[in-house]
Every structure is written in C-alpha cells, then in structure tokens.
C-alpha positions as CSV (number, residue, x, y, z in Angstrom):
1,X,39.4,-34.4,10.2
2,X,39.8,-34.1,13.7
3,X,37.4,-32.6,16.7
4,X,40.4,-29.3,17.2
5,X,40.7,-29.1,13.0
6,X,36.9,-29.3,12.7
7,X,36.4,-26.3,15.5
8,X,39.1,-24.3,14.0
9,X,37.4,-24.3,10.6
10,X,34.2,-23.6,12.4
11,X,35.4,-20.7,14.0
12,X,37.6,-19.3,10.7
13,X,34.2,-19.9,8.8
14,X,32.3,-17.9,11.4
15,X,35.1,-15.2,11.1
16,X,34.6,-14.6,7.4
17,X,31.2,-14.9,7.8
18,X,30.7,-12.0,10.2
19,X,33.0,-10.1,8.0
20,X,31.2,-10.8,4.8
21,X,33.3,-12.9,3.2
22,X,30.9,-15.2,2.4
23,X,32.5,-17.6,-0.2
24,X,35.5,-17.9,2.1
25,X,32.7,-18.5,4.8
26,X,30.9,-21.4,2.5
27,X,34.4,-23.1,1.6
28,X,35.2,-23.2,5.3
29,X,31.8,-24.8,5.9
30,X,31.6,-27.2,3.1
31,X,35.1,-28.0,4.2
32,X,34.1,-29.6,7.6
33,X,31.2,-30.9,5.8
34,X,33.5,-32.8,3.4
35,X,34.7,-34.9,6.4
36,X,31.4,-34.6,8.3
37,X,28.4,-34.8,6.2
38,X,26.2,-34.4,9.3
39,X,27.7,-31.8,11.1
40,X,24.7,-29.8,12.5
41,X,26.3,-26.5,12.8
42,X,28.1,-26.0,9.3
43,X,25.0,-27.2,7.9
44,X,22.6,-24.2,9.2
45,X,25.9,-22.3,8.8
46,X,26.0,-22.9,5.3
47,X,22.1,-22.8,5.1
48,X,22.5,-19.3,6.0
49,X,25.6,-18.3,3.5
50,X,22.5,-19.7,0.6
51,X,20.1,-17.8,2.0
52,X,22.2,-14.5,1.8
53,X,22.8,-15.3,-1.9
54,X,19.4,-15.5,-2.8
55,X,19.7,-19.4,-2.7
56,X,16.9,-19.2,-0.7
57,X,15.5,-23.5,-1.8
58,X,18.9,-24.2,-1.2
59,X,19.2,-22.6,2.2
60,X,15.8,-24.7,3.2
61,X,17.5,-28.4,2.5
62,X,20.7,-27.4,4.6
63,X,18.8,-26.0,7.5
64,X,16.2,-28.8,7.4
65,X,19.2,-31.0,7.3
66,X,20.7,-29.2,10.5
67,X,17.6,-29.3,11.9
68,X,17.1,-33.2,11.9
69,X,20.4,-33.9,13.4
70,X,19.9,-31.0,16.4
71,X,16.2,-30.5,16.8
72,X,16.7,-28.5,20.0
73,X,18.9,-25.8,18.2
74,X,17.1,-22.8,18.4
75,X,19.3,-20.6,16.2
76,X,19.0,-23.3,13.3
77,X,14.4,-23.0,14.1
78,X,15.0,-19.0,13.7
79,X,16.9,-19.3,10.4
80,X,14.6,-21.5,8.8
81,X,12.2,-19.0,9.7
82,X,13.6,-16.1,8.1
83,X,14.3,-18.2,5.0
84,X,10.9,-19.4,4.8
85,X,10.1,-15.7,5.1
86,X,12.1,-15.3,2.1
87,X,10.4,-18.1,0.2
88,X,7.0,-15.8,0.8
89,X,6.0,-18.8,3.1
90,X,4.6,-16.8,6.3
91,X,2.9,-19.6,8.3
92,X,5.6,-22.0,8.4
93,X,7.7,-19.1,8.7
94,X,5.6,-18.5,11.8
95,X,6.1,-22.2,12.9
96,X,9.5,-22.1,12.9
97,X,9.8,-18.7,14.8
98,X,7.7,-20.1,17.4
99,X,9.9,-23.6,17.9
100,X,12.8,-21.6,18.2
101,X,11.7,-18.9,21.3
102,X,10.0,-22.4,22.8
103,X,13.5,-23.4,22.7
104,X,14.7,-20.2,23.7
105,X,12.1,-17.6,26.1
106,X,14.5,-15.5,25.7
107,X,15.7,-15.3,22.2
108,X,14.6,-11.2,21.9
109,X,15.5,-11.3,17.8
110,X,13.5,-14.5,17.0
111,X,10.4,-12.9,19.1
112,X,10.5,-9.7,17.1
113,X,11.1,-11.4,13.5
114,X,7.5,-13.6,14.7
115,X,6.2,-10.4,15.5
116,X,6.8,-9.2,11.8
117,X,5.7,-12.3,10.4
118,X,2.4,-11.9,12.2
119,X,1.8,-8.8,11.2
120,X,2.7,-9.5,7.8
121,X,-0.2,-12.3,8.1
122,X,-2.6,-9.3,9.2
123,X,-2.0,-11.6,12.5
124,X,-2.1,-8.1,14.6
125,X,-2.9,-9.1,18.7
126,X,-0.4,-12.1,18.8
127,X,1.6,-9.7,16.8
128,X,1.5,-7.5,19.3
129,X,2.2,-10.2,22.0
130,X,5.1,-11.8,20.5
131,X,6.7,-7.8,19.8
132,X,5.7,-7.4,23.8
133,X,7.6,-10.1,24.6
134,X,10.8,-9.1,22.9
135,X,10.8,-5.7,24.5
136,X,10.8,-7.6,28.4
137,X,14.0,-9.0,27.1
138,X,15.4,-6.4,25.6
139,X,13.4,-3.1,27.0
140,X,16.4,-0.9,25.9
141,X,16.0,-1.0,22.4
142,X,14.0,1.8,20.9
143,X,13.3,-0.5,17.4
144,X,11.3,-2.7,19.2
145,X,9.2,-0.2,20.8
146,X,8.8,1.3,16.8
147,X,7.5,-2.0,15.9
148,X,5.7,-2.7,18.7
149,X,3.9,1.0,17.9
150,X,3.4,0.0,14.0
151,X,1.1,-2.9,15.1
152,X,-1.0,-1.2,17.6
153,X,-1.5,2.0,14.7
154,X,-2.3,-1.0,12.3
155,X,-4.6,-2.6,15.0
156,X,-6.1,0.7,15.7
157,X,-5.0,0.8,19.2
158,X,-4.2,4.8,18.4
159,X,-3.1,5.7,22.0
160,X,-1.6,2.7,23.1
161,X,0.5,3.4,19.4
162,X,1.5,6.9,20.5
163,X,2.6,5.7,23.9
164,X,5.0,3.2,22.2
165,X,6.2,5.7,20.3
166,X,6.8,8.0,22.7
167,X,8.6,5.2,24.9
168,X,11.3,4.8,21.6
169,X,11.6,8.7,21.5
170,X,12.4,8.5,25.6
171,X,14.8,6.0,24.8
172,X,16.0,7.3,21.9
173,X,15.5,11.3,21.4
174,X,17.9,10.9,18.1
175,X,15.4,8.7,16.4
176,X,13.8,10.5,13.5
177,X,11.4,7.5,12.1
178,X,9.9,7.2,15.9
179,X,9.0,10.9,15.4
180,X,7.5,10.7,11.8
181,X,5.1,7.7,13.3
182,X,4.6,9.3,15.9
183,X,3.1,12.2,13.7
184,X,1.4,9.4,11.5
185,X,-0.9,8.0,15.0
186,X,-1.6,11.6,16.0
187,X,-2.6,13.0,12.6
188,X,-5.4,9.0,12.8
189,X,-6.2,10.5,16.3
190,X,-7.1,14.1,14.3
191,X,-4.7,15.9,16.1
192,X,-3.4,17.3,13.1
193,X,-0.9,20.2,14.5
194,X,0.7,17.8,17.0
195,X,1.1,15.6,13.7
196,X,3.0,18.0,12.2
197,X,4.8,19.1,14.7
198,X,6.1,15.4,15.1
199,X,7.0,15.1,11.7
200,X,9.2,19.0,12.0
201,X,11.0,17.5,14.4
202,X,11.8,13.9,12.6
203,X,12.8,16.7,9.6
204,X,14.5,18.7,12.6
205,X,16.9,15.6,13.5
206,X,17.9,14.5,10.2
207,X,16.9,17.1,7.5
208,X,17.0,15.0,4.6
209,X,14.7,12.5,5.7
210,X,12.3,11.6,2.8
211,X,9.6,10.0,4.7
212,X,9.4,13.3,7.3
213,X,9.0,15.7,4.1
214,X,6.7,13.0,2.5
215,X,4.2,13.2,5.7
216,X,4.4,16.6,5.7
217,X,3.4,17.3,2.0
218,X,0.2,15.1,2.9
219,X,-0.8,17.2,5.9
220,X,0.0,20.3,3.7
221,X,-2.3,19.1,0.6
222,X,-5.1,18.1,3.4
223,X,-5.2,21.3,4.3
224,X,-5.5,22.8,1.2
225,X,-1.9,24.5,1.1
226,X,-1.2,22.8,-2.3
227,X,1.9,25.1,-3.3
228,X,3.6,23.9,0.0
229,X,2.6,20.4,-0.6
230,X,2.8,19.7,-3.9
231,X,6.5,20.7,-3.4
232,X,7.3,18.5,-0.3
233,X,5.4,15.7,-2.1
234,X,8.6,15.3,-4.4
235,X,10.2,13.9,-1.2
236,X,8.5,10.2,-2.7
237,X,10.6,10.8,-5.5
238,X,14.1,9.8,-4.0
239,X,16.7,6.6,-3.8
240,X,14.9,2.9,-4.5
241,X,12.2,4.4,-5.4
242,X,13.4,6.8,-8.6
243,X,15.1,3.2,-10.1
244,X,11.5,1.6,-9.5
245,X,9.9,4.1,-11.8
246,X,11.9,5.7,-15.0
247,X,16.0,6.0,-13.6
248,X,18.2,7.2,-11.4
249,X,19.3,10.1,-13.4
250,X,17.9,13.1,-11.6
251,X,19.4,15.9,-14.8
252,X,16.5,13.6,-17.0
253,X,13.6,14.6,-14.7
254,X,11.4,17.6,-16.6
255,X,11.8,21.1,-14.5
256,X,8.6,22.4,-16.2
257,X,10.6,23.7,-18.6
258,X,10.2,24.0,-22.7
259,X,9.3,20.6,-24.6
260,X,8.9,21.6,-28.1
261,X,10.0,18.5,-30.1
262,X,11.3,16.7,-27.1
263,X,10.2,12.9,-25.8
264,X,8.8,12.6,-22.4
265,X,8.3,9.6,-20.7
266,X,5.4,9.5,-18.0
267,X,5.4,6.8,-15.4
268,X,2.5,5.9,-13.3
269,X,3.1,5.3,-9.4
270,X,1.3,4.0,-6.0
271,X,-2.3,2.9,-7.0
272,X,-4.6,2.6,-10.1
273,X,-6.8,5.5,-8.4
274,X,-3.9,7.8,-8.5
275,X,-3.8,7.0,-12.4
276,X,-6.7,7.9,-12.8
277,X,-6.8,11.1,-10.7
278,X,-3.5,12.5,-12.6
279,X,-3.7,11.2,-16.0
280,X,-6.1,14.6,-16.8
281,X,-2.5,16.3,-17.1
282,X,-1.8,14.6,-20.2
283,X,-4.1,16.5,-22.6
284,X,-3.2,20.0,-20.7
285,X,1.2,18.2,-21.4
286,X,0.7,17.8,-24.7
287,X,-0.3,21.4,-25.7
288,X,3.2,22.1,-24.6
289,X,4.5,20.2,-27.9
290,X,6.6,17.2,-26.4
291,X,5.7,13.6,-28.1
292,X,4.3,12.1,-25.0
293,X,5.1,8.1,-23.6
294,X,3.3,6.6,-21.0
295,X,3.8,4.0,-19.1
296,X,0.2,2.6,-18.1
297,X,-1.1,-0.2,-15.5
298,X,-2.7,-3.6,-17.3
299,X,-6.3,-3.2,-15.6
300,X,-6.2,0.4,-16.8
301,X,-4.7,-0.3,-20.5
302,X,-7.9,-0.4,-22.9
303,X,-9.7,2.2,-20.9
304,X,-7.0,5.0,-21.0
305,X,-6.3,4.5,-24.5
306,X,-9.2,7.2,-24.8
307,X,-7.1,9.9,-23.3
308,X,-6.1,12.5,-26.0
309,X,-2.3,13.2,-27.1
310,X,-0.5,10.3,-26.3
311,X,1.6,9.1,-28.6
312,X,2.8,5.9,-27.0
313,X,1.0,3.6,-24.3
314,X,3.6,1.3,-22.6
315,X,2.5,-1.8,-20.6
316,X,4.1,-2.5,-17.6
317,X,7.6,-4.5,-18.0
318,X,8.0,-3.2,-21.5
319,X,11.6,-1.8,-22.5
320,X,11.2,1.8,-22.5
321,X,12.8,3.4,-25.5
322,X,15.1,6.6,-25.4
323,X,13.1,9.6,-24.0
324,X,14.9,13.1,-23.3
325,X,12.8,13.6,-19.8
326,X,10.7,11.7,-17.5
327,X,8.1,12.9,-14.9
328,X,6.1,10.7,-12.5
329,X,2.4,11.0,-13.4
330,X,1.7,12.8,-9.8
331,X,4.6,15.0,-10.4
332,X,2.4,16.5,-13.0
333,X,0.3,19.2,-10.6
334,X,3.6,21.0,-9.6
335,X,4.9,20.7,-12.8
336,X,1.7,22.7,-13.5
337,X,1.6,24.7,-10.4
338,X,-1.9,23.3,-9.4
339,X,-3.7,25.5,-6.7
340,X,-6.9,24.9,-5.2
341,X,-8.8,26.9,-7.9
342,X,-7.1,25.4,-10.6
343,X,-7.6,22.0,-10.6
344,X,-8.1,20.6,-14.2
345,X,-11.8,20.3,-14.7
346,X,-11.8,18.3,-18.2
347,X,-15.7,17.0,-17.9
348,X,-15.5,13.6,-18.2
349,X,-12.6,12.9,-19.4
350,X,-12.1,8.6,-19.7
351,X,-14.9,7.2,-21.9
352,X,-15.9,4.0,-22.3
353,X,-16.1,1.9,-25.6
354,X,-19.4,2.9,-27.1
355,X,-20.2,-0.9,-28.2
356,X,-19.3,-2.0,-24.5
357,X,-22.0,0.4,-23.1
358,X,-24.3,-0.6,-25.4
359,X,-23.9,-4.3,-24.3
360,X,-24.2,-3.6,-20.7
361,X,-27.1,-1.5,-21.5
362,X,-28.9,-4.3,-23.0
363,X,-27.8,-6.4,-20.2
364,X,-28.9,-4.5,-17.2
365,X,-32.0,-3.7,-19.2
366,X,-32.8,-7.6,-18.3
367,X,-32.4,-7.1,-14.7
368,X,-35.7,-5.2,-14.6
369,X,-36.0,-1.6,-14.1
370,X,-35.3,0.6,-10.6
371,X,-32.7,3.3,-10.2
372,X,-29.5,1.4,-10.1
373,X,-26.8,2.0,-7.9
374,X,-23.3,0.4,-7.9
375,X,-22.1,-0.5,-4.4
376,X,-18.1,-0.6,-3.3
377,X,-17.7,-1.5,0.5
378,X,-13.8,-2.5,0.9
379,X,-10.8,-1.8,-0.9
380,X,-7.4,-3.8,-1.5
381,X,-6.5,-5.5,2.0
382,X,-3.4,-4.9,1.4
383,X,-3.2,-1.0,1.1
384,X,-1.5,0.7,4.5
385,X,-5.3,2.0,5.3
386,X,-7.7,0.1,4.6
387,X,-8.2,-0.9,8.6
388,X,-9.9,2.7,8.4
389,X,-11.5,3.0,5.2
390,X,-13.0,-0.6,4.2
391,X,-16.5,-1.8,5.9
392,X,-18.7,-5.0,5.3
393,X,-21.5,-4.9,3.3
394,X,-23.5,-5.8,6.4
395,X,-22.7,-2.2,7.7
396,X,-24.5,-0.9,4.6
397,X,-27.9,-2.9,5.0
398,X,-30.1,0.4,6.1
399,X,-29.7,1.2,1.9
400,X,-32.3,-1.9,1.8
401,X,-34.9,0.2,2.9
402,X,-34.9,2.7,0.1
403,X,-37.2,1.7,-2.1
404,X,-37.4,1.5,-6.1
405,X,-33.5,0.6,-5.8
406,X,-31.4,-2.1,-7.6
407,X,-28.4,-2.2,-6.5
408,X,-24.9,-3.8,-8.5
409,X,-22.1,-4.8,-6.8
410,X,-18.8,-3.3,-8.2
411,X,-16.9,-5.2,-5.7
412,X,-13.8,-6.9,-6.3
413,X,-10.9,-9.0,-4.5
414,X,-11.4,-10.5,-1.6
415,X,-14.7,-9.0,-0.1
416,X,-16.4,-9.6,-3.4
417,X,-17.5,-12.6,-1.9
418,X,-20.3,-11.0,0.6
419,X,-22.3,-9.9,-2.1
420,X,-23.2,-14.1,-2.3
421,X,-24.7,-13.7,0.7
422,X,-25.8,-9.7,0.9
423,X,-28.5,-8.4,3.5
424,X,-31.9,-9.4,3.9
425,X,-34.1,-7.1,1.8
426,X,-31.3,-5.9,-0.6
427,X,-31.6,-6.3,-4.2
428,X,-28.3,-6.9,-5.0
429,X,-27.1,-8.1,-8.3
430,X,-23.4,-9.1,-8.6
431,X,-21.9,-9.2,-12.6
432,X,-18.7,-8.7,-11.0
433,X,-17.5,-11.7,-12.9
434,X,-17.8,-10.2,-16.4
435,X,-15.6,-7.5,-15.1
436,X,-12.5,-8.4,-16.5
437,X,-10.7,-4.6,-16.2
438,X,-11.7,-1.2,-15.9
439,X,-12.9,-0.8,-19.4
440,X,-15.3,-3.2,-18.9
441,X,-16.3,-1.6,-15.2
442,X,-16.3,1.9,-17.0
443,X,-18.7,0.6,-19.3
444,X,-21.2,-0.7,-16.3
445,X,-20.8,2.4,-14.5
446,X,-22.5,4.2,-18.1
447,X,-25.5,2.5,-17.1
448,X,-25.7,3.0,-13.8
449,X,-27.2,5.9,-12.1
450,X,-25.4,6.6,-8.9
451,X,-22.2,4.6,-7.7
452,X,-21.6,4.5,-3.7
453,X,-18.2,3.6,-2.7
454,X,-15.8,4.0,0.5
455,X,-11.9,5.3,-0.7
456,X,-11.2,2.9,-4.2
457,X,-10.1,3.3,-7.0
458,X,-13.6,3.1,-7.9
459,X,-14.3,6.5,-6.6
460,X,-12.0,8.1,-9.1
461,X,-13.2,5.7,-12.7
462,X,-17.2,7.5,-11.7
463,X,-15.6,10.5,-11.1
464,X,-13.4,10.9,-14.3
465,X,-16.2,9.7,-15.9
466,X,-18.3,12.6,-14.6
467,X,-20.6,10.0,-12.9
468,X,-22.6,10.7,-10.2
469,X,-20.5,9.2,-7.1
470,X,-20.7,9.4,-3.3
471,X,-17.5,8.7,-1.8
472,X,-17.3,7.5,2.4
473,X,-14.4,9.1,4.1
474,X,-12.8,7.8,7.4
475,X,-12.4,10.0,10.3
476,X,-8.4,10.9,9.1
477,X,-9.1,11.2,5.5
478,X,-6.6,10.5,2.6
479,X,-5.1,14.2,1.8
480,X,-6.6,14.4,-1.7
481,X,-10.6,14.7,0.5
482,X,-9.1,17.7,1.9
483,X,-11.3,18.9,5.5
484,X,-15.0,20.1,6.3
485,X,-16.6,20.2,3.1
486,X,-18.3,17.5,1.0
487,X,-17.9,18.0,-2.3
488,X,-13.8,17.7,-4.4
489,X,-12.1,20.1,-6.2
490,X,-11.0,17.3,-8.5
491,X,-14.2,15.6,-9.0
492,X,-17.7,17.8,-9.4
493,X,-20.1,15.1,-9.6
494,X,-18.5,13.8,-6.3
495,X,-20.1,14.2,-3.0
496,X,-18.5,13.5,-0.2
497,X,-20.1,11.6,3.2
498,X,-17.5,11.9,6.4
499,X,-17.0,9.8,9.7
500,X,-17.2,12.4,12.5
501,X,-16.1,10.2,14.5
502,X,-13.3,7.7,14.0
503,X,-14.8,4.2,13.3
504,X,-18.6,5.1,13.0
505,X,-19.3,3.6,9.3
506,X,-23.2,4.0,10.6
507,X,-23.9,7.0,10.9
508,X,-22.3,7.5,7.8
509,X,-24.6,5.2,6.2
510,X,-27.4,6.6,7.9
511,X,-27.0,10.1,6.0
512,X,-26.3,8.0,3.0
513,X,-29.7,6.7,3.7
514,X,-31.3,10.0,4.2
515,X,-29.7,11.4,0.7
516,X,-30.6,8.3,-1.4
517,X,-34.3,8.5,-0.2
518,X,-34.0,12.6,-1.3
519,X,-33.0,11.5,-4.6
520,X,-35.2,8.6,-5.5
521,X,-38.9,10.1,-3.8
C-alpha cells in the first residue's frame, strides 16, 4: 500500500474513531496493518479501539507492539497506562503514565490520569504533585482543581482542599460537584453551617443533583433532624445505583403502604455495619403481613439467620425470584417514620449459636482469667474515611496500664497484623484466625466483657448484641454518632468517646484509660 494510501486510511480510521464508529475505525486500522504489520500508529490505534471494547489483554499486545517499534511515543506510554488501569494493574499503570509526561512535560491529560492512579494506590503527596503539575499546564480547567482538591481532603490537607475548591468554583461558578466538596472539606473542618450552605448551593445550580441531596440528608441526620434527613437520604437511591441493588423500576419500590399477602424483597447496601444497624426493621416489617426476602452479605449469612420473620435469606449473586416490592434495607426508617425517640430498641436482637459460645467459652477459659476486652483499632482501608477514623494499635498502648485486663484482638484485614507485634506491657491475645465470619466473632464477643473499637462494623455486631461497647469517634463524625453526647439512640449499651480535636486519637485514649480503670478497680 502506498505512503499517501496508508495516510489516508490513517486519517479516515481516526475520523470514525472520533465519531465512534469504532468497527469502521478497527477495519481501517487493520487495513494499513494488513500491508504494514509494524506500523506504530495503527497499532496503538487499534490498541485503543480493544481497549474500548472491553478487550482490554488484547489492547496490551497492540500497544506493547506499538510501543517497541516507537519507544519515544508518548501518546502510545499514556494508553498503555489507561489500559493497564483497566486490567486493575495500578503500578505499571503508574510506569507507563510517568514514561509518557517524561516524553512529554507537558502532556496535561497523562499528568492528571497519574495523578488518579496515585491516588488510587493511596499514593496521596506524589498524587498531589503529579495533579499540581497538570494544572501549570492547563490552569484553566476547573476539573483539575476538583481533583487536585479530592487528594488534599483525602490527605487531610483540609484547607489547602477548600482552597482548591474554591479556585474550581472561581473558575467555574456553574460547577455544582466543586460546591458539594466543597461542603464535604468544611463539614471535616467542623464548620458544619458553611457545609451546608455549600451543598444548598450545589442543589441551588442543578436541583436534581443526587450527591448535593445525599450530603445534605447526612448533615440533617447528624443533627438529629431525622424527618428531614431520612427523606433526603433517598437521594442514594437513584440511576446506577437502583440497578446495582433490586431494579430500575421505581412503581416496584414499597411507599409504606399495605403488604398483607404481598412479597417484599429487602436488599442490603453500603457496608456490613449498616446491615447490621437496619436489619432490626425486619421483625417490626413483618408484623405488617408481607412474606419477607432478604438479600444478605456472605460474612453476615449464618449470623442473621437468627433474625425473626424472614421467610427467605438470599446470598449475594443469587437469582432473585418474583417479589411485588422492594425496599433498600436503610430505606426502612422512613418507611417507618423513625424519629429520634423512636428508634427501634429490640434488646439484643442477633444472637449467636449457643454451641459456638459455649466453644469459645471453654476456649478463652484457657487463656486464664482477667476482665477481657476485645480491641478494634482500624477499619477497611478502603472505606472513603478511614484516613480519620482508623489508628495503630501503638496509639492505644496507655490501655496496658490498666491492670487485671486481657485483652483480644478482634482485628481483621490488613492492620490485623500489629497485634504480632502489640505494645510492651499489653496482654494481647489474637484468635483472629478462627474467625472465619461474623457468627463466629459474635460468638467471641459472648464471652467477652467489654469490646473497644474506633467506627467498624464491629461497633454495631456488640451493640446489636446488647454488648457492652465503646465506640472512638473522629473529630467529623459519621451522621449516625449524631453531636455532643456520648451515648446512641440506636445502641444503649454503647458509649461513645469523641476527638475534640481533629486528629488527637490520644486524648481519646487517655479518657478511655480513665473509664477502663473506673470499671475494673
């Protein structure tokens, strides 16, 4: 084929591509490289076509191929990154981002999508270099100046986060999601009417902006205004995210109304300790007549087979069969028009298996005597807050001092491995390992006398169990903590122990200190 034919397909290829054509795209490509197996451009081009078809292995071979006939490309370095993204591959995703802005200073996109990748990594001060970097080049651009604010909240830099956001709302007065972030820095900074003032005016600009109403119900259920919340709160319930838990079909979703030999489907949502805070409804939901489905999280699927009037448990993944009306489990206080002063008190209402308490009875029962205490220091790295609500189990060495305690780690996922190596002077003992779900943690927890915890799901198994538990609160506390008071609405045998100011983890520990020494004299 020759050099003007070649060019011409290049460019007609190019033309479908940016149209989205993208099998006329590919045929053009594969076309040129029919005649030139080699050719560096088609190859990436093509690469890219794969990777937008969710060919993503596919995509890596043409773009390595590219790659190895025009090292210096940095276009072809910034698509393999993004596919290696897509291959859930971040480092050499970061590799390949950083080859191709050494190519190219002053590629602005391939800055930002490092940026991301660092992040992503929980790589936060390069990330925040590399996202600095994109805005020299391109200091215009409001997104950038989002992102750029995202990491610093993340990193905990809260007023260099406002500022960035504040720089995207100069830039960009129109741009709603710089305002709700905006709101979501102050409210971490405690400034909680500036927060919502921030999110009004995201609301303001676009009034059916989900995450805006979503921030707002938080605020409002902080507060303790759960009518206005509770409503707002629905605002999670929209687009993706109604196909990711029952259907799309909004008639199907249960107005509160009459259920009298109707099926209702219950599906869980966000995390394991939200299970466990909202399944209570059930019992109160079946009263009301319906036969009662629920969909129901593995680690949580022998323990909640204790709760009353279910007539279906279904694991996650399983076909759910035909149900007249479905309801997301935290959908279930509004349903019931939950106010402060009516929050279901059951007692305890998830019980362990009787023969597994008996076995960790005998067990602990070995470890000698003492008042036992389970421990919880960090929660799932992963969760959007954990920067502010996780410590190390260093912070918690003044709980050595007490004496007469044993303590048990309850500790899972990653920073389950301090407890190998815990504090001089603690008596920790780790069974962690026999704790295969939260049956089986349930059933420790029987035997225990006290459980200490920051925000976990952990906090919510003690207290539906009606265990004695002391929960450690960050400075901007989830909204379910509520403000000023240490004890829960929604837990009675919960006290509650508060940062007063943001980061300090030691005083907190310090009045744990003081308490556990009160209870143990």
């Amino acid at each position: 084929m020759p050099e003007i034919t070649i060019n011409q397909a290049l460019q007609a290829g190019l033309q479908h591509h940016q149209a989205g054509r993208l099998s006329d795209a590919a045929a053009a490509y594969q076309q040129i490289l029919a005649h030139q197996p080699d050719h560096a451009d088609a190859l990436c081009l093509l690469g890219v076509v794969a990777g937008q078809t969710g060919q993503h292995n596919v995509a890596l071979d043409l773009i390595n191929r590219s790659i190895a006939g025009n090292p210096d490309n940095a276009d072809a370095h910034y698509h393999l990154g993004n596919t290696f993204r897509n291959l859930s591959r971040p480092l050499e995703a970061i590799a390949a981002y950083q080859k191709s802005v050494l190519i190219r200073p002053d590629f602005a996109e391939a800055w930002c999508k490092l940026g991301v990748t660092q992040v992503d990594s929980s790589r936060l001060a390069p990330a925040i270099e590399s996202f600095q970097r994109a805005i020299a080049i391109r200091p215009g651009l409001a997104a950038l100046r989002i992102t750029l604010g995202n990491a610093l909240l993340e990193k905990g830099d809260l007023r260099d986060s406002i500022a960035a956001f504040e720089q995207a709302i100069a830039l960009e007065p129109g741009n709603c999601a710089a305002y709700n972030n905006l709101g979501i820095a102050l409210f971490e900074c405690g400034q909680l009417e500036e927060s919502a003032a921030a999110h009004r005016r995201a609301i303001a600009i676009k009034p059916d902006y989900a995450d805006g109403h979503h921030s707002l119900s938080m605020l409002s259920l902080l507060l303790g205004d759960f009518t206005r919340g509770w409503e707002k709160f629905e605002w999670r319930e929209t687009g993706s995210k109604r196909a990711a838990t029952g259907g799309e079909d909004a008639t199907r979703l249960w107005d509160g109304g009459d259920l009298t030999g109707r099926t209702i489907f219950i599906h869980p949502e966000q995390g394991l300790g939200d299970t466990l805070q909202f399944i209570r409804y059930i019992p109160l939901l079946a009263a009301r007549g319906p036969k009662i489905m629920v969909g129901c999280p593995a680690p949580l699927r022998r323990l909640l087979r204790c709760i009353n009037g279910v007539d279906r448990w279904l694991d996650q993944g399983e076909p759910i069969p035909p149900f007249d009306f479905r309801c997301p489990l935290m959908s279930l206080p509004l349903k019931f028009g939950t106010t402060l002063e009516t929050v279901p008190d059951l007692g305890p209402y998830v019980k362990p298996d009787h023969a597994d308490v008996l076995r960790w009875q005998n067990k602990l029962a070995a470890d000698g005597g003492g008042f036992k205490v389970g421990l919880v220091w960090a929660g799932n790295p992963r969760h959007r807050r954990d920067r502010i609500r996780s410590m190390d189990l260093r912070t918690m060495a003044p709980l050595a001092q007490v004496p007469g305690v044993r303590f048990y780690s309850l500790q899972k996922g990653p920073a389950a491995d301090q407890a190998k190596a815990p504090v001089p002077g603690m008596n920790l003992i780790d069974h962690t390992d026999e704790l295969n779900d939260f049956a089986d943690t349930a059933a420790m927890i029987a035997n225990l006398d006290l459980v200490i915890s920051v925000d976990t799901s952990m906090v919510h198994l003690a207290g539906a169990m009606a265990k004695t538990v002391w929960t450690l609160l960050p400075f901007a506390p989830d909204w379910r903590w509520l403000l000023g008071r240490d004890d829960s609405p929604w837990y009675p045998t919960m006290r509650l122990f508060r940062q007063q100011t943001r980061g300090n983890w030691d005083a907190v520990i310090g009045q744990v200190t003081d308490a556990l020494v009160g209870i143990t004299e």
